[in-house]
VORO-776762 format. One line per field, with one value per residue (C-alpha): x, y, z; residue number from 0. Coordinates in steps of 0.5 Angstrom, whole numbers. Layout:
N
px c(X:...);
py c(Y:...);
pz c(Z:...);
num c(NUM:...);
***
This chain:
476
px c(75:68:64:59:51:47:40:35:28:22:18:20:19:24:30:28:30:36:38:38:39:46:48:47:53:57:57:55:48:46:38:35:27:29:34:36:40:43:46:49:52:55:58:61:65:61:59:62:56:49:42:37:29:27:21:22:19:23:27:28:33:34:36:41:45:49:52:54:58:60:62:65:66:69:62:57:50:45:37:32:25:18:17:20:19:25:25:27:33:35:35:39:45:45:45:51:48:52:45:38:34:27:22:20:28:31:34:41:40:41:46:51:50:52:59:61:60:64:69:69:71:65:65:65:58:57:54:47:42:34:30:23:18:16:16:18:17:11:11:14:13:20:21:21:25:31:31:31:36:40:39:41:48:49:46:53:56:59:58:54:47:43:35:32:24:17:14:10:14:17:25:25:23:29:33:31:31:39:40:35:38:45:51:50:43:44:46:42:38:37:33:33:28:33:27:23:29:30:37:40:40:41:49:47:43:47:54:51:55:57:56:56:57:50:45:41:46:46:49:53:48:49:48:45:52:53:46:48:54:55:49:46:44:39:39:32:31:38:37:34:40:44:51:54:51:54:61:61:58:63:69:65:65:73:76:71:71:67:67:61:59:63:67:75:77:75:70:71:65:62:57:53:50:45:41:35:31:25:29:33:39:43:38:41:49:48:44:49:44:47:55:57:64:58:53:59:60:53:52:57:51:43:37:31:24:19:13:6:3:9:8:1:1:4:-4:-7:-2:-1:-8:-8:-3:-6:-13:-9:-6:-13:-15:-8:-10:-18:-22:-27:-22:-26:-24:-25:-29:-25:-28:-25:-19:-19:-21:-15:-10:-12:-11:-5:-3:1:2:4:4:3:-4:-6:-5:-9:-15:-15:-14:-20:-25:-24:-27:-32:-36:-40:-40:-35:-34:-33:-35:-32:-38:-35:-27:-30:-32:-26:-22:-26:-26:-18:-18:-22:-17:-11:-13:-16:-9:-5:-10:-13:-19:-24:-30:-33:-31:-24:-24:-25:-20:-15:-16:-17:-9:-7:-10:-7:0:0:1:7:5:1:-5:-10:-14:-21:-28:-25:-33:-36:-31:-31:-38:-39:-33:-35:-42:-41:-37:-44:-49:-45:-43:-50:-52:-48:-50:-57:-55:-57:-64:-65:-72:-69:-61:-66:-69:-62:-60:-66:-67:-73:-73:-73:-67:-63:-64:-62:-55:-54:-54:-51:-44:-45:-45:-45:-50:-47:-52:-48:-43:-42);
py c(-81:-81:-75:-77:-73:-73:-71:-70:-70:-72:-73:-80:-77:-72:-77:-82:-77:-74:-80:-83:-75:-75:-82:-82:-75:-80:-79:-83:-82:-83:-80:-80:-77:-73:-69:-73:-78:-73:-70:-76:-77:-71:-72:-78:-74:-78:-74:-69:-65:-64:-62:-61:-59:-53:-57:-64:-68:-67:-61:-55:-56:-48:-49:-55:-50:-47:-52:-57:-51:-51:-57:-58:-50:-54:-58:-54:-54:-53:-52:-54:-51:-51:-44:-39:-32:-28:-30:-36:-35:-29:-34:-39:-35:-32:-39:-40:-44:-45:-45:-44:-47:-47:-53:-55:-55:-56:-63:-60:-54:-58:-63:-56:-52:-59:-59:-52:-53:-60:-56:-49:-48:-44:-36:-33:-32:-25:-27:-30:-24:-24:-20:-19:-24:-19:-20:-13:-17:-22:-27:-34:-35:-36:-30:-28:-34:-32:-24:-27:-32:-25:-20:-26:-27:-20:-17:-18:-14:-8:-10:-4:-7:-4:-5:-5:-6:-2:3:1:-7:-5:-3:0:-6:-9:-3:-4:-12:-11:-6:-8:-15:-14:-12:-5:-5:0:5:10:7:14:14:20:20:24:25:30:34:40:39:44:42:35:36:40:35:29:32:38:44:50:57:62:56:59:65:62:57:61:55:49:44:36:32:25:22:24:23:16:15:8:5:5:10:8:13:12:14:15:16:22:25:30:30:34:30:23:26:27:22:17:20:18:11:11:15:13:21:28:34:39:45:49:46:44:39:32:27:20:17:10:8:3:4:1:5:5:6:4:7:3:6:3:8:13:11:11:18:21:22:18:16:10:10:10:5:-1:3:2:-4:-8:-13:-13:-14:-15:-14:-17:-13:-17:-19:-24:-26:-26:-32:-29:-24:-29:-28:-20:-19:-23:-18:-12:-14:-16:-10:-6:-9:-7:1:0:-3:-9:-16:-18:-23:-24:-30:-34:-31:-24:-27:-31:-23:-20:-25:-23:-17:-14:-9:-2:1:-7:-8:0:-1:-7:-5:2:-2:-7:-2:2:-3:-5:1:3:-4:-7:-14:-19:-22:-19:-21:-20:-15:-10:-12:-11:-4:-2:-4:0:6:6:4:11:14:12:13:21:21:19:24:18:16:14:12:6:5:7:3:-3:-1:0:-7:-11:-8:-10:-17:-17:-15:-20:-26:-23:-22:-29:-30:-30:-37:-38:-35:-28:-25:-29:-27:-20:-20:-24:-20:-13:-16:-18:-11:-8:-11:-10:-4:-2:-6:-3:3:1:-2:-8:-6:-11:-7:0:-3:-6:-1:3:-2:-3:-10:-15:-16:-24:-23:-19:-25:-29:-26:-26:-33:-34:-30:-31:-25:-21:-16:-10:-9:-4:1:7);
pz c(15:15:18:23:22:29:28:33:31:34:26:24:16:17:20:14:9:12:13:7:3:8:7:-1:0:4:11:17:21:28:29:35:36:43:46:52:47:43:49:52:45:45:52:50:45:38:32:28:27:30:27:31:31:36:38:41:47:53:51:46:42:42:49:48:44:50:53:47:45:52:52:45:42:36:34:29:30:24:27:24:25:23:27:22:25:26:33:32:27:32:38:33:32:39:42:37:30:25:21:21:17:17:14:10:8:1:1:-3:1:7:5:1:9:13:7:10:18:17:14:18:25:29:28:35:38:43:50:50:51:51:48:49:45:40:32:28:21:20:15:13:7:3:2:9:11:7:11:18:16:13:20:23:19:20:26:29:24:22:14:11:9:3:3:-3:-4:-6:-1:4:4:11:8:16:20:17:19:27:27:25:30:36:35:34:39:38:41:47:42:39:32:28:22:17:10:5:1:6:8:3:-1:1:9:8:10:16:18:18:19:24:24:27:29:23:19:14:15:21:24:31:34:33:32:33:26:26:25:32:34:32:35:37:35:27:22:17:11:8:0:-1:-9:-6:-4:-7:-10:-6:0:-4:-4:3:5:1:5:11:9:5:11:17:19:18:19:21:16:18:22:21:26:23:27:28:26:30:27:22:17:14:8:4:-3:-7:-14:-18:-17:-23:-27:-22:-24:-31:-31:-27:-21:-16:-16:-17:-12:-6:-9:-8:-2:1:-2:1:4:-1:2:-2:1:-4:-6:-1:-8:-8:-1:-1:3:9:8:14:19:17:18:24:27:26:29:35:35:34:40:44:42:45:39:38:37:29:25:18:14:10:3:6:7:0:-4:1:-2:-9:-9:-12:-5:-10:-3:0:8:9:5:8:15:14:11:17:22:18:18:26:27:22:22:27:26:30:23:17:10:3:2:7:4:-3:-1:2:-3:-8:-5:-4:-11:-13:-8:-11:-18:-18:-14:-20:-24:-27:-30:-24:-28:-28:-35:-34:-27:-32:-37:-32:-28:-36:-38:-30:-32:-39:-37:-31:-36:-39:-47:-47:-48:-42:-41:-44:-42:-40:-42:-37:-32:-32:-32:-26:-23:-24:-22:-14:-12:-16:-13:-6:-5:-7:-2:3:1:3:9:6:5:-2:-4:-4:-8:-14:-14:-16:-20:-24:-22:-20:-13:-13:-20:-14:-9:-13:-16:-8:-6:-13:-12:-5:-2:5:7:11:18:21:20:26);
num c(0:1:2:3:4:5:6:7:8:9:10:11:12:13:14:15:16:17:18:19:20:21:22:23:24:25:26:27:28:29:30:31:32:33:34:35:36:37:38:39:40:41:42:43:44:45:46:47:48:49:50:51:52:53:54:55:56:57:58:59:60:61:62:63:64:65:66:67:68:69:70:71:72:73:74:75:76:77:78:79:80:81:82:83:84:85:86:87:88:89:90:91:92:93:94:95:96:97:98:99:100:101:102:103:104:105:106:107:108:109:110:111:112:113:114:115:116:117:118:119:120:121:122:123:124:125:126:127:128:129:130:131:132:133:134:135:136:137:138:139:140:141:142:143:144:145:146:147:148:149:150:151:152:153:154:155:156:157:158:159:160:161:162:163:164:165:166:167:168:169:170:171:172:173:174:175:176:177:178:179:180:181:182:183:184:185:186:187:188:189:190:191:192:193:194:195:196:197:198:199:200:201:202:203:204:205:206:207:208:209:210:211:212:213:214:215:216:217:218:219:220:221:222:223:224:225:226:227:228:229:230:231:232:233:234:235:236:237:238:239:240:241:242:243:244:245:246:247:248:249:250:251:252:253:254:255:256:257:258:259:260:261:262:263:264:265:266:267:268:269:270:271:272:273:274:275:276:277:278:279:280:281:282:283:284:285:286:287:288:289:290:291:292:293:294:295:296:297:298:299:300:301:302:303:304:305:306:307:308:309:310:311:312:313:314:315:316:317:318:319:320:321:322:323:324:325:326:327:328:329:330:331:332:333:334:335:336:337:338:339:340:341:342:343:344:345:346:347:348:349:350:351:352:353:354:355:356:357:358:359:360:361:362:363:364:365:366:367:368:369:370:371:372:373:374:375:376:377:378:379:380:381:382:383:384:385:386:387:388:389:390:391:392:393:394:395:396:397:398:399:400:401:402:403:404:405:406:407:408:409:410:411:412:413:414:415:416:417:418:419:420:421:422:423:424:425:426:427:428:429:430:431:432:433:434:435:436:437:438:439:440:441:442:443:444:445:446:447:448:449:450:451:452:453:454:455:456:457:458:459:460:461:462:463:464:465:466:467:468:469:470:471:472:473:474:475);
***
C-alpha cells in the first residue's frame, strides 16, 4: 500500500516542491499551510508520516510534537525549520522528531530520511524537559547545521563521542551541548586539558589515588573520574597523553572499572566520555605516540568542527553575539559597518573563534565610535598579525609581512595559478591598511599622516575617498 506524507507548511513554494519531490519516489501527499488541519488529519487516523514546518500561522509546529505522539506513538515526525540554532535541533528531539532538518534542505536528503521514518519504529524519547534559551554554539552555516543535528541524535546517549577541530574552533562547547542537553544533565560535567597537566600527575588526577601512593601523596584524593560520577568527563587534547595514561584508560573503556594510584579495589566508572584533540591522531598511531586499541575506543561517534575560515558566513552572527555579550559585562553596545563586516569575513581566522571574539571584545573597549569602521578592524588585525608572527619567530617586517601574505595567497589556489592583475591588487591592498594605520596613528589628522608617508596632502585626500577609508576620532 502507498504510504501517506502530510505536510505542514505555511510557505506555498516548500509544499509544492515537497509534493511533487515525494510524489515522483511514489508516495501520496496531502499539505496544509496550518497547524490546525494537520492535527484533525492526524486525530482522524490519516497519513503515515508527518513533516511540519516550526513556524506557522496558528501554531508552532514544535508544540504539535507531543501530543501527536500522544496520541499516535507509531507516527514519526520530520521538522523542518528555517531557525537553524542548536535550540531548535535539541527542542526537535526532546518533543520526539525523528529528524530535523534545517532550510534550505536537500530535496534527496529529504526524500532519503522520509524512506527511513516509513520503515523504522520511533526510538523512545526521554520526558520533555526545557532548558533555558541560551545558545552555547553560534552559527547556521551548513556546517554547523550538520553538529546541531549530531548533539541532538546523541545527547541522549552513552556513545563515546570524539571531537576533532583546530584550536580556538569551540571543540568544548560542543562537549557541554551534549552533556547540558542530554539525560545526564544533573550530573557533574568535568573537563580536563591533558596538555597542561605534568605527565607524570595525569594518572592521579583522572584516577585519584591513595595515601602514601607516591612521594607527597599525604591523603587520599579523588580523580576526575569520581568527580564525574554520573555525569560527563570531557578529555581535552588527548593526543597529549602519555602511554601509560592510554593504557589505563583503555581498560576503563574495555572493562568499565578503575583503580586509583595506589589503590587495589576496582571502581565502577559511571560516566561518559567525550574527548577532545587538535592533532591528527592517525599520525600519532603510526608513530607510535598514541594507541590505536584507544583511538577505535574513543572514536566510536567523530564530530568535526570546521575551522571559522570554512564558515566564514556564520562571522555576522558571531560578531553580533559577542557585542551583546560586551554590553551584558557593562561596555558600550557598538555595532560595525558593512565594510567592517566585509574584511572580517576575509580574514582567514589562524586562532578561529577564540581570535574573533578577542578581537571584538578588545575594540568594544578601546574605541569610542558607536560604529566601527574597517579603518579600526584593519589596525587590529594588523597588530594581532605582528603578534602572532614574532610569537612564531617570524619575520615581522614589512617585506616579510608581504612575502608571508603573497605564500598564503599562492598556497590558497591549490597549485593553480592566481587570477589576472595580482600587481594591481597587492598594491591597492597593501596601500588601504598603510594609509590607515597611519591615519589612526595620527588620530586622523590628514596634515600630519602625509607628512609621514611622504605624500601631498590633496594626493592622500584622494586615495582616502578612492579606497574609501574610515578615519579613527577617538580611542580611549
Amino acid at each position: 500500500m502507498t504510504a501517506t506524507v502530510l505536510v505542514a507548511d505555511d510557505d506555498h513554494g516548500i509544499r509544492t516542491v515537497l509534493t511533487q519531490a515525494l510524489g515522483r519516489a511514489g508516495y501520496d501527499v496531502r499539505t496544509t499551510s496550518n497547524a490546525a488541519t494537520l492535527w484533525r488529519w492526524v486525530s482522524d487516523g490519516d497519513g503515515d508520516l508527518v513533516i511540519t514546518d516550526v513556524i506557522m500561522p496558528d501554531e508552532n509546529g514544535l508544540d504539535l510534537i507531543p501530543r501527536i505522539k500522544k496520541m499516535r506513538p507509531d507516527l514519526n515526525v520530520i521538522v523542518m525549520s528555517a531557525q537553524n540554532t542548536l535550540l531548535t535541533a535539541v527542542k526537535a528531539a526532546e518533543r520526539g522528531a525523528f529528524e530535523y532538518l534545517p532550510k534550505p534542505f536537500d530535496l534527496a536528503e529529504l526524500v532519503a530520511v522520509v524512506g527511513r521514518a516509513l520503515s523504522l519504529k520511533p526510538s523512545e524519547q526521554l520526558p520533555v524537559e526545557d532548558g533555558a534559551e541560551r545558545l552555547p554554539i553560534v552559527g547556521r552555516s551548513a556546517a554547523m547545521q550538520d553538529i546541531y543535528r549530531a548533539v541532538a541524535r546523541l545527547m541522549n546517549t552513552d556513545l563515546t563521542v570524539m571531537i576533532t577541530g583546530e584550536s580556538g574552533t569551540g571543540k568544548e562547547l560542543v562537549a557541554r551541548a551534549l552533556h547540558d542537553f542530554g539525560r545526564r544533565r544533573g550530573a557533574p560535567f568535568v573537563a580536563v586539558n591533558m596538555a597542561a597537566i605534568p605527565r607524570e600527575l595525569i594518572e592521579s588526577e583522572l584516577f585519584g589515588h591513595e595515601r602514601g601512593s607516591f612521594t607527597g601523596a599525604m591523603q587520599r584524593a579523588s580523580g576526575r573520574f569520581e568527580q564525574a560520577e554520573g555525569g560527563t568527563l570531557f578529555l581535552d587534547e588527548i593526543g597529549d597523553m602519555p602511554p601509560e595514561a592510554q593504557t589505563r584508560l583503555l581498560r576503563v573503556l574495555q572493562d568499565g572499572r578503575y583503580t586509583t594510584v595506589g589503590g587495589r579495589t576496582p571502581i565502577k566508572a559511571n560516566v561518559r566520555i567525550v574527548a577532545a584533540t587538535h592533532r591528527d591522531l592517525t599520525q600519532l598511531i603510526k608513530l607510535g605516540m598514541f594507541r590505536e586499541d584507544l583511538f577505535y575506543r574513543l572514536n566510536v561517534v567523530p564530530i568535526r568542527i570546521p575551522p571559522l575560515r570554512e564558515r566564514a558566513e556564520d562571522i555576522p552572527e558571531l560578531v553580533g553575539h559577542f557585542l551583546a555579550q560586551s554590553a551584558e559585562e557593562g561596555l558600550q553596545l557598538k555595532s560595525l559597518s558593512p565594510a567592517s563586516m566585509d574584511r572580517l569575513k576575509a580574514h582567514r581566522w589562524p586562532g578561529n573563534v577564540r581570535e574573533l571574539e578577542n578581537l571584538v571584545k578588545r575594540i568594544v573597549a578601546l574605541y569610542n565610535e558607536p560604529v566601527i569602521g574597517p579603518d579600526v578592524i584593519e589596525m587590529e588585525l594588523a597588530g594581532a598579525s605582528a603578534a602572532r608572527a614574532a610569537e612564531e619567530g617570524q619575520p615581522t617586517t614589512l617585506a616579510g609581512t608581504i612575502e608571508r601574505h603573497l605564500r598564503d595567497y599562492f598556497d590558497s589556489h591549490n597549485g593553480q595559478l592566481p587570477p589576472r592583475g595580482l600587481y594591481d591588487r597587492v598594491l591597492r591592498e597593501l596601500e588601504r591598511p598603510l594609509i590607515s594605520l597611519t591615519l589612526a596613528a595620527t588620530r586622523g589628522n590628514q596634515v600630519k599622516a602625509a607628512e609621514i608617508l611622504g605624500l601631498n596632502r590633496n594626493t592622500l585626500r584622494k586615495k582616502i575617498r578612492d579606497l574609501e577609508i574610515g578615519v579613527v576620532r577617538g580611542v580611549k
